[in-house]
RODODREN-833061 format. One record per residue: residue in one letter; x, z, y of N, C-alpha, C in turn. Coordinates in steps of 0.2 Angstrom, whole numbers. Example, Ala and Ser with C-alpha at 12.3 -4.5 7.8 and 13.67 -1.06 7.14 Angstrom:
% residues 2
<r><r>a</r><n_xx>66</n_xx><n_zz>39</n_zz><n_yy>-28</n_yy><ca_xx>62</ca_xx><ca_zz>39</ca_zz><ca_yy>-22</ca_yy><c_xx>66</c_xx><c_zz>39</c_zz><c_yy>-16</c_yy></r>
<r><r>s</r><n_xx>64</n_xx><n_zz>35</n_zz><n_yy>-11</n_yy><ca_xx>68</ca_xx><ca_zz>36</ca_zz><ca_yy>-5</ca_yy><c_xx>64</c_xx><c_zz>39</c_zz><c_yy>0</c_yy></r>
% end
This chain:
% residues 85
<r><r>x</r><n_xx>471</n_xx><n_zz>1452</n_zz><n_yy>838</n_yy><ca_xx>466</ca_xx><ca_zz>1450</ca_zz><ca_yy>833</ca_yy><c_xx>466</c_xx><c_zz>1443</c_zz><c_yy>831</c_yy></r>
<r><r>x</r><n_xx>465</n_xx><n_zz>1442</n_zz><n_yy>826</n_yy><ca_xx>467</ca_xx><ca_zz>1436</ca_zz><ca_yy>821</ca_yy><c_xx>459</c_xx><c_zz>1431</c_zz><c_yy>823</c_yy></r>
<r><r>x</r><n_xx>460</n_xx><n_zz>1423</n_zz><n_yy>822</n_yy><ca_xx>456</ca_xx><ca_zz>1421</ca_zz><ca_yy>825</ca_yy><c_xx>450</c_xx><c_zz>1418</c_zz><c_yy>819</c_yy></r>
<r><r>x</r><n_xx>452</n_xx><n_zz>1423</n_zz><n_yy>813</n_yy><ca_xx>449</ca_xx><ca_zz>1419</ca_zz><ca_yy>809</ca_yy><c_xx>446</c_xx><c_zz>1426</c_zz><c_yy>804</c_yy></r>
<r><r>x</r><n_xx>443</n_xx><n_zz>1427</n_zz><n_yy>798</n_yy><ca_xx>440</ca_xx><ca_zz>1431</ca_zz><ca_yy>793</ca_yy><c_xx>445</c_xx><c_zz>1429</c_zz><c_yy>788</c_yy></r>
<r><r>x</r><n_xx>448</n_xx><n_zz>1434</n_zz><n_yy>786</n_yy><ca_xx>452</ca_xx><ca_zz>1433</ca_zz><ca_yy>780</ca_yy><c_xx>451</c_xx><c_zz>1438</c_zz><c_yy>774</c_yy></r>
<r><r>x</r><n_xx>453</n_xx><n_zz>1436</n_zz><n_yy>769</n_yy><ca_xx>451</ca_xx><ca_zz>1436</ca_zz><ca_yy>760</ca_yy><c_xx>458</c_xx><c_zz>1434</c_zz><c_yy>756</c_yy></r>
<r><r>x</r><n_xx>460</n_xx><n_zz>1440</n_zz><n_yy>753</n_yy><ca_xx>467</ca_xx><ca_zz>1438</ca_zz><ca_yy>750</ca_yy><c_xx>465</c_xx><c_zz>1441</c_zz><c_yy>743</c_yy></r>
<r><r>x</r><n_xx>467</n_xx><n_zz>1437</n_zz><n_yy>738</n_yy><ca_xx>468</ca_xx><ca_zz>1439</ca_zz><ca_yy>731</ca_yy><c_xx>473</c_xx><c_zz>1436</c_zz><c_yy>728</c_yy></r>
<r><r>x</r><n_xx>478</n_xx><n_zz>1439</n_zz><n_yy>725</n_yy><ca_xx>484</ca_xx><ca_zz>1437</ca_zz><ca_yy>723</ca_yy><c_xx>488</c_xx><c_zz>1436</c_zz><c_yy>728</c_yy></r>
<r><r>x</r><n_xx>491</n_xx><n_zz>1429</n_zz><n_yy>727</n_yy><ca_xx>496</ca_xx><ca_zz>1425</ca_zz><ca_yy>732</ca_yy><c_xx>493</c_xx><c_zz>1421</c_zz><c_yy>737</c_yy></r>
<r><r>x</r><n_xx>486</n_xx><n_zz>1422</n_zz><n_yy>737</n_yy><ca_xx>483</ca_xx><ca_zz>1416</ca_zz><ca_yy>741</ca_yy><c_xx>478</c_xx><c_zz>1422</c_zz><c_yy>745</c_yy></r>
<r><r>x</r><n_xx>478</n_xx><n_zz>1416</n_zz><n_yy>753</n_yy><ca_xx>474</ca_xx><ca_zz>1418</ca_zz><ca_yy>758</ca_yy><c_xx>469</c_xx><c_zz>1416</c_zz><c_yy>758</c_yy></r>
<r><r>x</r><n_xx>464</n_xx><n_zz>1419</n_zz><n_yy>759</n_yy><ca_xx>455</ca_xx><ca_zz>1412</ca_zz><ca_yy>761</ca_yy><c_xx>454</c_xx><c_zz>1414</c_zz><c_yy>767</c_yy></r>
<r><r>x</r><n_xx>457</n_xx><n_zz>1409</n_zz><n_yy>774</n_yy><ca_xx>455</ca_xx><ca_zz>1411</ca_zz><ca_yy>779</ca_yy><c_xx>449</c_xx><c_zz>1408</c_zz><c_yy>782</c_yy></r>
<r><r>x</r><n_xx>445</n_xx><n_zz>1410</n_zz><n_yy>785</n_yy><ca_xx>439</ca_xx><ca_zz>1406</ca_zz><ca_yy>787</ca_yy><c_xx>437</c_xx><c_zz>1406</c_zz><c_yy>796</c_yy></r>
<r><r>x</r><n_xx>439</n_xx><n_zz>1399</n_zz><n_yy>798</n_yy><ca_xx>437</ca_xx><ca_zz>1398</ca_zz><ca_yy>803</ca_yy><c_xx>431</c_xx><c_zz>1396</c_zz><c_yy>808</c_yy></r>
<r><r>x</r><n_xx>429</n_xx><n_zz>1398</n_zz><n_yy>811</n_yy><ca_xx>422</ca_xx><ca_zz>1397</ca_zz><ca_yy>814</ca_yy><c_xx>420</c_xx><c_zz>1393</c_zz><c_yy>821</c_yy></r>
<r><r>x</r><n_xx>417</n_xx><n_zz>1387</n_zz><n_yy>820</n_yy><ca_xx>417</ca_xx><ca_zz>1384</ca_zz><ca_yy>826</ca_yy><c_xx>416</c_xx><c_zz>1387</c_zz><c_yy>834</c_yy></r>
<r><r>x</r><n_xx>414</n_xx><n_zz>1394</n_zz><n_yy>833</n_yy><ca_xx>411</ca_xx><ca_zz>1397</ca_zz><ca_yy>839</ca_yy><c_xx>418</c_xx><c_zz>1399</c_zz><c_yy>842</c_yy></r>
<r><r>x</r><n_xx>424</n_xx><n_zz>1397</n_zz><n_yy>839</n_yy><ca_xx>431</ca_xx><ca_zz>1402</ca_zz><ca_yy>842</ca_yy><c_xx>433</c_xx><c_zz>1398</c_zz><c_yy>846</c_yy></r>
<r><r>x</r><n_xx>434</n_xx><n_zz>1399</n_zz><n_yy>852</n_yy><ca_xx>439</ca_xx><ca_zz>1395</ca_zz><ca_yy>858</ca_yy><c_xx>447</c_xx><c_zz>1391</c_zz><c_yy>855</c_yy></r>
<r><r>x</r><n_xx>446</n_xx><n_zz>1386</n_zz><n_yy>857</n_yy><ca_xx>453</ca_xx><ca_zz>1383</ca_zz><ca_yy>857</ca_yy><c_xx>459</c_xx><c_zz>1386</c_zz><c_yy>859</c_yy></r>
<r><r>x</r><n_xx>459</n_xx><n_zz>1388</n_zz><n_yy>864</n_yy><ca_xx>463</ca_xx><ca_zz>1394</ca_zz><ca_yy>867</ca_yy><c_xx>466</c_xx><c_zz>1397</c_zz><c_yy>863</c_yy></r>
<r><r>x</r><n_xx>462</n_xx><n_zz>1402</n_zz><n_yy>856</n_yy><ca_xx>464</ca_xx><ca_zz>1406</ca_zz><ca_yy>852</ca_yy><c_xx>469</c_xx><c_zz>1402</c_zz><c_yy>844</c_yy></r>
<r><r>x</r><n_xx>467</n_xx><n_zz>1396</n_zz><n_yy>845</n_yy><ca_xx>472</ca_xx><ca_zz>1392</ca_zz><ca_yy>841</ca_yy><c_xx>478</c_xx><c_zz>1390</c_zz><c_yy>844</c_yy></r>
<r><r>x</r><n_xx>482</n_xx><n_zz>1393</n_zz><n_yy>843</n_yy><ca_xx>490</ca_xx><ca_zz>1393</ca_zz><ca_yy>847</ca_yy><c_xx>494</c_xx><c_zz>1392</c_zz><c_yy>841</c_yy></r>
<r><r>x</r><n_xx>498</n_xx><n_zz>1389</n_zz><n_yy>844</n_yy><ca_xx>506</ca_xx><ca_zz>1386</ca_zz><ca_yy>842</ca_yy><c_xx>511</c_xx><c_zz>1392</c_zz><c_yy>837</c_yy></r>
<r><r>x</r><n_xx>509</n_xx><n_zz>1394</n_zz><n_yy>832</n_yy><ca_xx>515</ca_xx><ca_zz>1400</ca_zz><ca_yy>830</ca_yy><c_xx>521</c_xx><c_zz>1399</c_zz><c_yy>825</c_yy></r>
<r><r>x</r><n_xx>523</n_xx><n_zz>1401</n_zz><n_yy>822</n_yy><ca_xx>527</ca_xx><ca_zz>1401</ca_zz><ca_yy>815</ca_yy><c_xx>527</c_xx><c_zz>1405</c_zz><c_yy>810</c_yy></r>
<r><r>x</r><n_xx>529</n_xx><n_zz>1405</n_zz><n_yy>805</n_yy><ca_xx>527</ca_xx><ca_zz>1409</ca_zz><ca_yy>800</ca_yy><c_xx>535</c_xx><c_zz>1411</c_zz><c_yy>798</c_yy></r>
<r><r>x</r><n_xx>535</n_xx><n_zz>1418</n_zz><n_yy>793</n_yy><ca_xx>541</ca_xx><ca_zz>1421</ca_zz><ca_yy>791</ca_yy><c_xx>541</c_xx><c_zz>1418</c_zz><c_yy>782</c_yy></r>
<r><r>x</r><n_xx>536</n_xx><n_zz>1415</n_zz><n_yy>781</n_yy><ca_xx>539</ca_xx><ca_zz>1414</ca_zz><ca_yy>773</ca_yy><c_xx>536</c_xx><c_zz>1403</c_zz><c_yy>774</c_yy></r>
<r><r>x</r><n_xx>537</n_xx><n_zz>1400</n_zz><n_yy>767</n_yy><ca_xx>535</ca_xx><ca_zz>1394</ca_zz><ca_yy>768</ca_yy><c_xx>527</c_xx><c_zz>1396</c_zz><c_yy>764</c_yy></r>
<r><r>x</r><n_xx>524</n_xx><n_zz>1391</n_zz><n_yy>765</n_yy><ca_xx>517</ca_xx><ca_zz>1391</ca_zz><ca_yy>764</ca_yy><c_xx>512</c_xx><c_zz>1384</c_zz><c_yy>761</c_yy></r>
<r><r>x</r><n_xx>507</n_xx><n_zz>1383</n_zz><n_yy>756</n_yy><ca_xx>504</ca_xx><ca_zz>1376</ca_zz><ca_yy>758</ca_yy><c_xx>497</c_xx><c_zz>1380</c_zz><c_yy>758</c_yy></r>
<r><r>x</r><n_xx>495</n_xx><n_zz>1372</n_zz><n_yy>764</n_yy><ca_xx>489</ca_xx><ca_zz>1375</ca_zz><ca_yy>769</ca_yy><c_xx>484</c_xx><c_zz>1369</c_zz><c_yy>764</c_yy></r>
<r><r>x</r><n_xx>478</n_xx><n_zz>1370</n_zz><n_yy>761</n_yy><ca_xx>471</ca_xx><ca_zz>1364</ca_zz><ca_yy>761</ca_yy><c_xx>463</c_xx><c_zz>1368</c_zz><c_yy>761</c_yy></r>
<r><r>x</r><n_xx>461</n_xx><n_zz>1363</n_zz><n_yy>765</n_yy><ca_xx>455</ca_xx><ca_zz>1365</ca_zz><ca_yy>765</ca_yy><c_xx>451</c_xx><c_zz>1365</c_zz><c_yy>759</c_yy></r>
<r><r>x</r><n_xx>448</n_xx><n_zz>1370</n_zz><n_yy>757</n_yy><ca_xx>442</ca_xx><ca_zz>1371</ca_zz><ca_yy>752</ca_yy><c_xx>437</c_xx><c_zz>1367</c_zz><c_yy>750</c_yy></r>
<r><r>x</r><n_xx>435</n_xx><n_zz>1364</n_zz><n_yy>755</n_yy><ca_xx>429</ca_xx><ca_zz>1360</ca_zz><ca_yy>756</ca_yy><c_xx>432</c_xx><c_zz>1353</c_zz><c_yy>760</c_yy></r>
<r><r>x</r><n_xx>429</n_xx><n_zz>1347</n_zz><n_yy>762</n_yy><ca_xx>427</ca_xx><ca_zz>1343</ca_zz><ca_yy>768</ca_yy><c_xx>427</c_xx><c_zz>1342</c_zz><c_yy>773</c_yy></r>
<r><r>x</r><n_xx>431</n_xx><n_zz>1342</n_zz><n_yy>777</n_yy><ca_xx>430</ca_xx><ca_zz>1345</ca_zz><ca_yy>783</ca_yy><c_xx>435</c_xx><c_zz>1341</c_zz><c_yy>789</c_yy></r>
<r><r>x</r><n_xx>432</n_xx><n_zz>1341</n_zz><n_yy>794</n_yy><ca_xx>438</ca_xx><ca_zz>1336</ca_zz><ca_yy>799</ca_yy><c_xx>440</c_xx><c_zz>1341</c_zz><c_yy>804</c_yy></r>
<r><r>x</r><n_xx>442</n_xx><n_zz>1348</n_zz><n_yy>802</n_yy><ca_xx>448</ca_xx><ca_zz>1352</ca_zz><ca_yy>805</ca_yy><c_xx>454</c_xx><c_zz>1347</c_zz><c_yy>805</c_yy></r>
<r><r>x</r><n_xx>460</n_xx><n_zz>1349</n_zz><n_yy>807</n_yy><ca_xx>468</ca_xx><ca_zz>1347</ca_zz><ca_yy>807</ca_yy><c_xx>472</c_xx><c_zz>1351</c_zz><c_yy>808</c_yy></r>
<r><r>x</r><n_xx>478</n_xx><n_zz>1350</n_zz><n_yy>804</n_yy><ca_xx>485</ca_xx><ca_zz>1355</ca_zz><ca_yy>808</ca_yy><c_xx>489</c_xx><c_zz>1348</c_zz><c_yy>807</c_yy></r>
<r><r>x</r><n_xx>493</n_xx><n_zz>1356</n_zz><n_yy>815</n_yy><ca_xx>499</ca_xx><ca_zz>1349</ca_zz><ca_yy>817</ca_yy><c_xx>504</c_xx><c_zz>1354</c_zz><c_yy>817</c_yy></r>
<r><r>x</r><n_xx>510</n_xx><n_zz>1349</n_zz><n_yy>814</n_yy><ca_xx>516</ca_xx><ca_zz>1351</ca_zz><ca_yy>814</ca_yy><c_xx>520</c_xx><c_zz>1351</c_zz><c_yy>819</c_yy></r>
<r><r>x</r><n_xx>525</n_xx><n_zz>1355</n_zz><n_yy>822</n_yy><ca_xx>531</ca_xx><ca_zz>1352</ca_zz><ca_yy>827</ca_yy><c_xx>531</c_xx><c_zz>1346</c_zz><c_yy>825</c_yy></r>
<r><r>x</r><n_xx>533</n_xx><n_zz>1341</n_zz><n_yy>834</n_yy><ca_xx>535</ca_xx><ca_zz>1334</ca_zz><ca_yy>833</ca_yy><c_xx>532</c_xx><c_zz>1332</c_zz><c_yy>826</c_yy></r>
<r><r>x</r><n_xx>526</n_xx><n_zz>1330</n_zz><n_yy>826</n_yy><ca_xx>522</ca_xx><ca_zz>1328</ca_zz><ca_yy>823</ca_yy><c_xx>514</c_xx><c_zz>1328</c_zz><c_yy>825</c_yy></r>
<r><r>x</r><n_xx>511</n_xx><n_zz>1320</n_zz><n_yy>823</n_yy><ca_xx>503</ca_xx><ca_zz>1320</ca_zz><ca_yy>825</ca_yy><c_xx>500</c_xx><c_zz>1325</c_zz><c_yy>820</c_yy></r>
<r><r>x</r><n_xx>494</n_xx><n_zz>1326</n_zz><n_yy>821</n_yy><ca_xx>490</ca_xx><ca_zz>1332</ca_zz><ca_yy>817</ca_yy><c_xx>487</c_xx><c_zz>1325</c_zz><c_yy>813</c_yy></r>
<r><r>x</r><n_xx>486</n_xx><n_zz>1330</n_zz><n_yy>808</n_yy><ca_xx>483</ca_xx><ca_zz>1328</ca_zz><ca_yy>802</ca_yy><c_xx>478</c_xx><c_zz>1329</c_zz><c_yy>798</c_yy></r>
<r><r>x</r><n_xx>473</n_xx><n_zz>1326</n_zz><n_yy>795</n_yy><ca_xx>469</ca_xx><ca_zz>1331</ca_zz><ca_yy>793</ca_yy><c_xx>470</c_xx><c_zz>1334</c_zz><c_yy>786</c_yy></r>
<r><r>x</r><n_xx>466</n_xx><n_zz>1339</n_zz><n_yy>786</n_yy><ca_xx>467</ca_xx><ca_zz>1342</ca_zz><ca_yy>780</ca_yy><c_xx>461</c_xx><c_zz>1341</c_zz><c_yy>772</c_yy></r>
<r><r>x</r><n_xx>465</n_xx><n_zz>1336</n_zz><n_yy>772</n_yy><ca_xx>462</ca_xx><ca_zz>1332</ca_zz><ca_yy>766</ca_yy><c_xx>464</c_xx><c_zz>1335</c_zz><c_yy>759</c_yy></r>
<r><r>x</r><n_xx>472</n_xx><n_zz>1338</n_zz><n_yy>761</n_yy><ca_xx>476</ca_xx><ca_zz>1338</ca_zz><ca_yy>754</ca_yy><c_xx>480</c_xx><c_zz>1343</c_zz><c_yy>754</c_yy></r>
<r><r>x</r><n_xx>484</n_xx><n_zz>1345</n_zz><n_yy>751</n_yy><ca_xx>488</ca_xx><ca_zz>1350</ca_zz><ca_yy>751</ca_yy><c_xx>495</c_xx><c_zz>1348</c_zz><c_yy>759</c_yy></r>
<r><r>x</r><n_xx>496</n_xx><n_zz>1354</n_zz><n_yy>762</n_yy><ca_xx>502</ca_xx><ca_zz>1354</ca_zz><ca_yy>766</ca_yy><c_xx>505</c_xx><c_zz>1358</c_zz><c_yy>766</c_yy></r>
<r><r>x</r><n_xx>512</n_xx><n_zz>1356</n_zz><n_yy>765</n_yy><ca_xx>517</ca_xx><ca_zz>1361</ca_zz><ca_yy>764</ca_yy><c_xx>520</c_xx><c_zz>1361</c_zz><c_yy>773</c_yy></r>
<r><r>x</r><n_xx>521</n_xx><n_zz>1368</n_zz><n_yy>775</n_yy><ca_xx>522</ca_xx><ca_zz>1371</ca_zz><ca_yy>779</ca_yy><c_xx>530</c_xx><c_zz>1376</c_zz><c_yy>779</c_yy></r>
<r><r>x</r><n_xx>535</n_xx><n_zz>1373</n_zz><n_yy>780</n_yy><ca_xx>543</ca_xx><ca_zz>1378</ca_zz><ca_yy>778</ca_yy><c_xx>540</c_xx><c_zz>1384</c_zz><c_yy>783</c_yy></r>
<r><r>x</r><n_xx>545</n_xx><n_zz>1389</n_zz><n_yy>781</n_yy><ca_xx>543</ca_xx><ca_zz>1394</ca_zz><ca_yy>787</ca_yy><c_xx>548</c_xx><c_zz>1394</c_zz><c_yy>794</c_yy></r>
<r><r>x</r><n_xx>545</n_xx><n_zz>1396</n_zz><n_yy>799</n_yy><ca_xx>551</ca_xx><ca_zz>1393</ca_zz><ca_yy>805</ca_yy><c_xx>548</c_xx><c_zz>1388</c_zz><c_yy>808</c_yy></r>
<r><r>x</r><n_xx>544</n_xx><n_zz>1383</n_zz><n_yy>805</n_yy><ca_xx>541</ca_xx><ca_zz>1377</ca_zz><ca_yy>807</ca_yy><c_xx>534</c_xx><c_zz>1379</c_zz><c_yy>811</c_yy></r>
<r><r>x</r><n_xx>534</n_xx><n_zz>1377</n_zz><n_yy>820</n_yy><ca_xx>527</ca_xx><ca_zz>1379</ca_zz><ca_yy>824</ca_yy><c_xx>525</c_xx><c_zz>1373</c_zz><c_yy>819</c_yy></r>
<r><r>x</r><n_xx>518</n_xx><n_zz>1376</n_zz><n_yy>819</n_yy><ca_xx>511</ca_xx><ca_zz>1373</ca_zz><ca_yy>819</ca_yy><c_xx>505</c_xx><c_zz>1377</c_zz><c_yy>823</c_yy></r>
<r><r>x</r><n_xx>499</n_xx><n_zz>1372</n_zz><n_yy>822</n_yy><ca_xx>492</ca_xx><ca_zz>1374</ca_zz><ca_yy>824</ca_yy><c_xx>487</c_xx><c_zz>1372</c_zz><c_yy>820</c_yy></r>
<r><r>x</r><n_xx>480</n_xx><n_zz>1375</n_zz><n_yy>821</n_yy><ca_xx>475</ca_xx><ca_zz>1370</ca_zz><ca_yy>817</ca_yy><c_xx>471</c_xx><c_zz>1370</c_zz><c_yy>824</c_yy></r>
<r><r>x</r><n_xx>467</n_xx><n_zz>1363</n_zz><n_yy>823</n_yy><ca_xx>465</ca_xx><ca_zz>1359</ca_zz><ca_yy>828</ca_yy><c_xx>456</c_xx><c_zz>1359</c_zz><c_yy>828</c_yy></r>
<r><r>x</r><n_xx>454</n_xx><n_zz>1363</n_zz><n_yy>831</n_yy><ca_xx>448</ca_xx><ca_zz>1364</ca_zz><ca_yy>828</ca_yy><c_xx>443</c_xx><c_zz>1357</c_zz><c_yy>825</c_yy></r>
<r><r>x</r><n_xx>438</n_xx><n_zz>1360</n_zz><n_yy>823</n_yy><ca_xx>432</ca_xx><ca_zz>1352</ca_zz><ca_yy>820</ca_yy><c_xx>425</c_xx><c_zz>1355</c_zz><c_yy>821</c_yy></r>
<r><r>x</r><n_xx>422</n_xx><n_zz>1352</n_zz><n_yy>820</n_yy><ca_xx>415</ca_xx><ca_zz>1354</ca_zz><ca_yy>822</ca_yy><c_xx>409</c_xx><c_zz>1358</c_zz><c_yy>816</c_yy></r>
<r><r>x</r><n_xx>414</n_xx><n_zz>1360</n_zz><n_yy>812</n_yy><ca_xx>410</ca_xx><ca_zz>1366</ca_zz><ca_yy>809</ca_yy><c_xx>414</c_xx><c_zz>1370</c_zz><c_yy>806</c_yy></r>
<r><r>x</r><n_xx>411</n_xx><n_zz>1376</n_zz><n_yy>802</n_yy><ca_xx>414</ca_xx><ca_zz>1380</ca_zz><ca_yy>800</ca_yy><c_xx>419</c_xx><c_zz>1378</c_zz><c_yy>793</c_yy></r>
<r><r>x</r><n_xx>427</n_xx><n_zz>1380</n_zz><n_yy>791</n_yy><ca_xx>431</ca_xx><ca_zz>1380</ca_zz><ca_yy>788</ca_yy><c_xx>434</c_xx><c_zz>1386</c_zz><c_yy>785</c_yy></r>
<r><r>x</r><n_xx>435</n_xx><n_zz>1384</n_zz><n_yy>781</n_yy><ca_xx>439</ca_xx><ca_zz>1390</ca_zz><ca_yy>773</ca_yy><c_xx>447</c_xx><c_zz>1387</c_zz><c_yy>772</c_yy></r>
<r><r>x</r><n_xx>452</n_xx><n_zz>1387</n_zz><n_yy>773</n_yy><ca_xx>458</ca_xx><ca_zz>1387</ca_zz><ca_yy>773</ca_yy><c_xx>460</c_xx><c_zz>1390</c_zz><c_yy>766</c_yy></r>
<r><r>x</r><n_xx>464</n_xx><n_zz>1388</n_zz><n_yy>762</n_yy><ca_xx>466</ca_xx><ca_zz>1392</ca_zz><ca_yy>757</ca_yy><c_xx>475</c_xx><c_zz>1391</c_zz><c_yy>757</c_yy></r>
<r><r>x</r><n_xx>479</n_xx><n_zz>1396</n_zz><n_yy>758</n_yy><ca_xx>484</ca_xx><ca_zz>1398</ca_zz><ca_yy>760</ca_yy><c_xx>489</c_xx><c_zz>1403</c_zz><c_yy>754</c_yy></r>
<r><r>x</r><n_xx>492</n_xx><n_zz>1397</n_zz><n_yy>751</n_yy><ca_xx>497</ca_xx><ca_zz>1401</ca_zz><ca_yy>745</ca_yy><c_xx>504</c_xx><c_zz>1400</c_zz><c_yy>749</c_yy></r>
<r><r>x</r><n_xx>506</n_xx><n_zz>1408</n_zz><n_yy>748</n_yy><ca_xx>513</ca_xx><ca_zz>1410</ca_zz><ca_yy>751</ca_yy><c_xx>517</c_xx><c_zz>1410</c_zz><c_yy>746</c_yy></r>
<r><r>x</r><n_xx>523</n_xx><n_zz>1404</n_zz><n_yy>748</n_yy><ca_xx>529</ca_xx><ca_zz>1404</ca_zz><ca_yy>741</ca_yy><c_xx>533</c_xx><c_zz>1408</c_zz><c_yy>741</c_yy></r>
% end
């Protein structure tokens, strides 16, 4: 079970994550294609790359595929929008 509510139209995902979800459930994965991650809204979530501090997602992030990452929770609900290249 995915840890978020998602929504896809066209090439893009609208994932939407919910502060009530355990950190636990935001684990370190990889992706099979390259991707850029930004938040929809304001918001002090983060993702963090391999060997790399986490970031906020203030702006567009390009994600190769193959490359672990995570997102780091924040203290309110987020909307992620995810175009697969």
């Amino acid at each position: 079970m995915n840890p978020y509510k998602e929504v896809i139209k066209d090439n893009i995902s609208y994932r939407t994550f919910s502060t009530d979800i355990s950190e636990h459930e935001l684990v370190w994965h990889r992706d099979r294609e390259d991707r850029i991650v930004k938040a929809i809204h304001d918001t002090d979530w983060q993702i963090q790359l391999d060997n790399q501090l986490p970031q906020k997602l203030i702006k567009e992030i390009f994600i190769p595929k193959g490359v672990y990452h995570r997102v780091l929770k924040g203290t309110s609900d987020v909307t992620l929008m995810i175009e697969f290249l």
